[in-house]
Backbone bond lengths (Angstrom), bond angles and torsions (degrees), N, CA, C in turn:
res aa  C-N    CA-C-N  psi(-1)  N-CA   C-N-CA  omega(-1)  CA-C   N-CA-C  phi
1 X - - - 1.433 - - 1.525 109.61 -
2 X 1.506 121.84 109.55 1.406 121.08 144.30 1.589 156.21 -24.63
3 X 0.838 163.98 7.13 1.755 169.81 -116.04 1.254 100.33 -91.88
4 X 1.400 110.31 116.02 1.497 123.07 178.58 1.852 100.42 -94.54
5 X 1.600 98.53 112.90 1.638 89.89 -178.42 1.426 102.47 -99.27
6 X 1.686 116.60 164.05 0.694 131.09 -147.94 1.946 102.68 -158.77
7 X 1.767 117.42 111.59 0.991 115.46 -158.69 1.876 112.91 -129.58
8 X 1.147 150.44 120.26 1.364 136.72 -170.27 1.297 111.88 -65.44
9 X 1.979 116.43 -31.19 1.626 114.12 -173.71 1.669 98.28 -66.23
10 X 1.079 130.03 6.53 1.431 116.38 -149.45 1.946 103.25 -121.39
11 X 0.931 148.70 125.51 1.496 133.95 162.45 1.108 108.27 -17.11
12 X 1.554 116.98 133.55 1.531 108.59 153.42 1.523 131.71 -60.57
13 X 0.899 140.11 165.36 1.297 147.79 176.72 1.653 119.92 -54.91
14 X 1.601 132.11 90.36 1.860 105.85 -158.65 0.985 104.18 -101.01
15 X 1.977 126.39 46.49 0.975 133.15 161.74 1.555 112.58 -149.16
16 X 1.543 119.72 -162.61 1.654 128.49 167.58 1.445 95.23 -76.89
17 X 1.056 132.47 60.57 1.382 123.69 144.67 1.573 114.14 -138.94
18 X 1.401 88.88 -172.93 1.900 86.54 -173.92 1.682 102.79 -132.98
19 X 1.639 110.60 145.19 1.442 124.30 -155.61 1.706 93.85 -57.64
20 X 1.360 139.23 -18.06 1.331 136.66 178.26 1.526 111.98 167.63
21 X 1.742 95.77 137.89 1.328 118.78 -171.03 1.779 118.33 -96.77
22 X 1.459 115.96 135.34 1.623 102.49 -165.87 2.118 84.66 -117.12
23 X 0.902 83.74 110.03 1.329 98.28 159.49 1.713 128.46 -142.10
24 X 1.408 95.90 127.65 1.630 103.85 -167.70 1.754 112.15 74.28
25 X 1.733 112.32 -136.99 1.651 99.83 163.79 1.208 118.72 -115.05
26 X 1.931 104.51 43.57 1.771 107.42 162.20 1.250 111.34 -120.54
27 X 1.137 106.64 164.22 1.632 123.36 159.02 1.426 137.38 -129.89
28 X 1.384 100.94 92.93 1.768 104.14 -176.14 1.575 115.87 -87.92
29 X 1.534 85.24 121.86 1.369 101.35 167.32 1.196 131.00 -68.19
30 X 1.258 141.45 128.20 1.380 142.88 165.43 1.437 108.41 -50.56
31 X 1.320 118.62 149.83 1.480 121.83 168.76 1.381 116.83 -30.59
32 X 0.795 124.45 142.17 1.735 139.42 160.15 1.046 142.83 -111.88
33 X 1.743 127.72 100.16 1.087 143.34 -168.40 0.714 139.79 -91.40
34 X 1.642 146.19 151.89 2.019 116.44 -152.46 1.260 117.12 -124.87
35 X 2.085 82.86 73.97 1.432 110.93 -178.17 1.809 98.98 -98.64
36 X 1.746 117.35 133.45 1.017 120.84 146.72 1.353 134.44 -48.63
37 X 1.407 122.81 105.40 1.772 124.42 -168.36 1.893 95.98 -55.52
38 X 1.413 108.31 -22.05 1.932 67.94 -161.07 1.668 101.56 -102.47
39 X 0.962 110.90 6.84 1.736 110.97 154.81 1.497 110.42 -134.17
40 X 0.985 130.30 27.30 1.754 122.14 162.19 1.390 126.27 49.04
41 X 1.902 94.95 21.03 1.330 94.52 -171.60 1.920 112.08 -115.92
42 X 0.971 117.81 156.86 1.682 110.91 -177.63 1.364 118.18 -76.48
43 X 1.305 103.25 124.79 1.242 102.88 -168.23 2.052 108.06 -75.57
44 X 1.479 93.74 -160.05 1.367 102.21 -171.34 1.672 132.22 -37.66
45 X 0.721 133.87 140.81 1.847 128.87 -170.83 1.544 112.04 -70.31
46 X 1.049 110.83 -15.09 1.768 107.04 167.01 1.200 123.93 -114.67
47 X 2.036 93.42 136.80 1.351 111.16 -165.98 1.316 124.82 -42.13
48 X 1.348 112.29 -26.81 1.773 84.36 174.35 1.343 131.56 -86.32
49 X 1.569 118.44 -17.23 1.440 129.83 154.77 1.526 106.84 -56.41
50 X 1.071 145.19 -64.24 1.296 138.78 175.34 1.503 122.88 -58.08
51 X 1.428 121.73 -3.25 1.295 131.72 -171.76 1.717 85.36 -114.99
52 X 0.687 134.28 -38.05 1.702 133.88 169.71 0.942 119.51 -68.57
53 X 1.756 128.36 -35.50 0.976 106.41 161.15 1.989 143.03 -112.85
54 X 1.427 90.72 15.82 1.608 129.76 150.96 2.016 108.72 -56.44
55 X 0.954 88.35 -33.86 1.751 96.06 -166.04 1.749 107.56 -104.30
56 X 1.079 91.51 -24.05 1.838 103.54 166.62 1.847 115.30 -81.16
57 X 1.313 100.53 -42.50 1.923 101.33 165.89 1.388 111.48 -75.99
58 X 1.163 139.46 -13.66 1.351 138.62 177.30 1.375 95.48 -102.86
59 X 0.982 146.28 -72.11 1.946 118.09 161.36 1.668 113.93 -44.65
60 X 1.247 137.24 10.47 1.739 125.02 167.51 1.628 90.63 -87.91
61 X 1.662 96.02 -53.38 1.688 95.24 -163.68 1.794 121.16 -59.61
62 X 1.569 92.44 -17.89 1.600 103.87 174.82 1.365 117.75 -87.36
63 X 0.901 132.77 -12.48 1.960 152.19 168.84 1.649 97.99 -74.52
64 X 1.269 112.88 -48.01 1.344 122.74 -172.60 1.956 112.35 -51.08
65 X 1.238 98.30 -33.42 1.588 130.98 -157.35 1.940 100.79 -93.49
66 X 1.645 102.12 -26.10 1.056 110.48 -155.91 1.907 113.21 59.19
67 X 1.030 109.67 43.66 1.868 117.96 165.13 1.358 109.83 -117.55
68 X 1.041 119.01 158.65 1.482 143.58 -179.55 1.642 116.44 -102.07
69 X 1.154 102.42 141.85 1.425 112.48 170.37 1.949 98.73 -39.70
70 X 1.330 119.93 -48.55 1.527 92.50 176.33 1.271 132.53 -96.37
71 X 1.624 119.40 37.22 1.207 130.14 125.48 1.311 145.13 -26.56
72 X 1.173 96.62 -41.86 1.722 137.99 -150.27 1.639 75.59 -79.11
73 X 1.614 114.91 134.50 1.504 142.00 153.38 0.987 131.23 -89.62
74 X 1.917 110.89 -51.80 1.345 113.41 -171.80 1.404 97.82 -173.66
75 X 1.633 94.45 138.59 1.424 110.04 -162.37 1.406 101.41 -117.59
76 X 1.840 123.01 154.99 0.800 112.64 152.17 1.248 127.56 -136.23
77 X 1.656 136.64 158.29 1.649 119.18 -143.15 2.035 84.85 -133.16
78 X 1.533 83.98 123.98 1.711 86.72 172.47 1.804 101.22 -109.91
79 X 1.111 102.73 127.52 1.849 97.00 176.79 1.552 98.66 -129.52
80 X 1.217 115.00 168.69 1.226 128.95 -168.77 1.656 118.91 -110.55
81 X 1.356 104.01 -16.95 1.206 130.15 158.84 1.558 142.05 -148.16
82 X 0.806 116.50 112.93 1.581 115.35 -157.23 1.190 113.27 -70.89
83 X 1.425 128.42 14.49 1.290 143.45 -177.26 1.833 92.53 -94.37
84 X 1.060 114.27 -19.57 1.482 97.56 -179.79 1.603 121.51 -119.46
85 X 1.680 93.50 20.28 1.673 106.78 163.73 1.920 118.04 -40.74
86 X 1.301 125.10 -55.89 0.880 129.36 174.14 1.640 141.05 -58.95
87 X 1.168 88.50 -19.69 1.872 119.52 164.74 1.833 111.09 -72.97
88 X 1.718 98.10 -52.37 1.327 112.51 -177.07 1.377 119.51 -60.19
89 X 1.367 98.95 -40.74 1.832 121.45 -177.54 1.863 122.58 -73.12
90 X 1.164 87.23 -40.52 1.421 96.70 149.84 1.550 138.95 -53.63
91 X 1.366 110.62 -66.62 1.508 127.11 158.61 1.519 102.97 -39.47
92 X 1.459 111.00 -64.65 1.385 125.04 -162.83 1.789 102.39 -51.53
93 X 1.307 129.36 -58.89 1.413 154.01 -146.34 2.084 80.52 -84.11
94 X 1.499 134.54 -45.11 1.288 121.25 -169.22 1.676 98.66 -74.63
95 X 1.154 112.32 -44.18 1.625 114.03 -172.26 1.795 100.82 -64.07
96 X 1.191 136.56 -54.75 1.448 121.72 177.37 1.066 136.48 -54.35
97 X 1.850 99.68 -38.99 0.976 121.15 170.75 1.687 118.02 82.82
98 X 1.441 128.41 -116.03 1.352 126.90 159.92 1.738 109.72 -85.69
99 X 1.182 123.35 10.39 1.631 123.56 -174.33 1.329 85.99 -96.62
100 X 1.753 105.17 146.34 1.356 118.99 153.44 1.431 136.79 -154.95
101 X 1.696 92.58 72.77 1.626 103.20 -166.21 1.987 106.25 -43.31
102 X 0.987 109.04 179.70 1.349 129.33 163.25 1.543 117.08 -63.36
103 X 1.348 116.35 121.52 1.540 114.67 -168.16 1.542 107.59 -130.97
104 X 1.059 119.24 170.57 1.685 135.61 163.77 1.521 118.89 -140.68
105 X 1.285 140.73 137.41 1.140 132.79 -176.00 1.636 108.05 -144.62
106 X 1.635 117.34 112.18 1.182 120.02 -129.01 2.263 72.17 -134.02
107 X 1.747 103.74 139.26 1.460 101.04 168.29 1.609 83.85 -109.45
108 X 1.680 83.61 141.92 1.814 111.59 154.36 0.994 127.25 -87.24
109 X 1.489 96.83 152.39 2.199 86.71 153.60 1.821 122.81 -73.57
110 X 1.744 96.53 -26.46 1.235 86.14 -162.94 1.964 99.76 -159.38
111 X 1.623 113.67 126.98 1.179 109.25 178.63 1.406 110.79 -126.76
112 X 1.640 93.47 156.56 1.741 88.48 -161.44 1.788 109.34 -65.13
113 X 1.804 97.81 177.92 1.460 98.94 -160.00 1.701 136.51 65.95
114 X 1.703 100.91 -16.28 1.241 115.09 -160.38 1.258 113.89 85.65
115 X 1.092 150.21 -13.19 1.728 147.95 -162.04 1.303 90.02 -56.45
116 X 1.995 96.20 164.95 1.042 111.54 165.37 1.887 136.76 -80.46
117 X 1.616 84.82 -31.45 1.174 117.39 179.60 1.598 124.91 -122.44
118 X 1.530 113.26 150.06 1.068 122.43 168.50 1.666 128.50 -159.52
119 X 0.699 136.67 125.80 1.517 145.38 -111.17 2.066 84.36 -148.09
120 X 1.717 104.75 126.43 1.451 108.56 159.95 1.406 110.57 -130.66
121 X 1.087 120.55 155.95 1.549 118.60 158.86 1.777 127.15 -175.00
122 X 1.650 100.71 172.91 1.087 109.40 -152.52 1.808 93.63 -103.13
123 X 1.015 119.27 144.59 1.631 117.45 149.34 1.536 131.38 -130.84
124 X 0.701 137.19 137.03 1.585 145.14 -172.67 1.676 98.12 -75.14
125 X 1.496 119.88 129.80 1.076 121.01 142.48 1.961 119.57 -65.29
126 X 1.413 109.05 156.93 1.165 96.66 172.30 1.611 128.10 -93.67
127 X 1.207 146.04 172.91 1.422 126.12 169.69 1.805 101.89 -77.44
């Protein structure tokens, strides 16, 4: 069985999809963009404001779930330039903290809105 969740701390969805899917004991998140939930608008143009707050809607949608950042399995990192891996990794490495699910971090040509960043992931419910 599927469950399309659906959260207000979180961006809405700016397509046919839904901010995260609960099927079985995971939950994959849809990409995450570093849109402010309470005006839907993108925040600041540098990566680490947008990497902060990419990583703040993927912890709303995980609060939502009642899960924790070490839930989180496996992440994946879309950037637009790989010149700003080290900006990202940083941000990224304070928000996990000592957790370190399984990750990938892949440069684009091109992400929606224009952002720099975009952030997906999976989390395990627990038994």
């Amino acid at each position: 069985m599927v469950e399309e969740i659906v959260t207000d701390d979180a961006p809405a969805a700016i397509g046919p999809y839904a901010q995260a899917v609960k099927a079985g004991n995971f939950l994959f998140l849809s990409g995450q963009l570093p849109i402010d939930p309470n005006d839907q608008q993108l925040v600041h143009r540098e990566v680490r404001t947008q990497t902060r707050q990419v990583l703040a809607n993927i912890n709303s949608i995980l609060k939502s779930q009642q899960l924790k950042i070490t839930n989180l399995v496996k992440t994946t990192i879309f950037i637009n330039d790989m010149n700003h891996f080290q900006e990202i990794n940083e941000e990224y490495s304070q928000f996990m903290q000592e957790h370190r699910p399984a990750r990938s971090a892949v440069e684009v040509s091109r992400l929606p809105k224009d952002v720099l960043v975009e952030i997906e992931a999976i989390a395990v419910f627990e038994d």
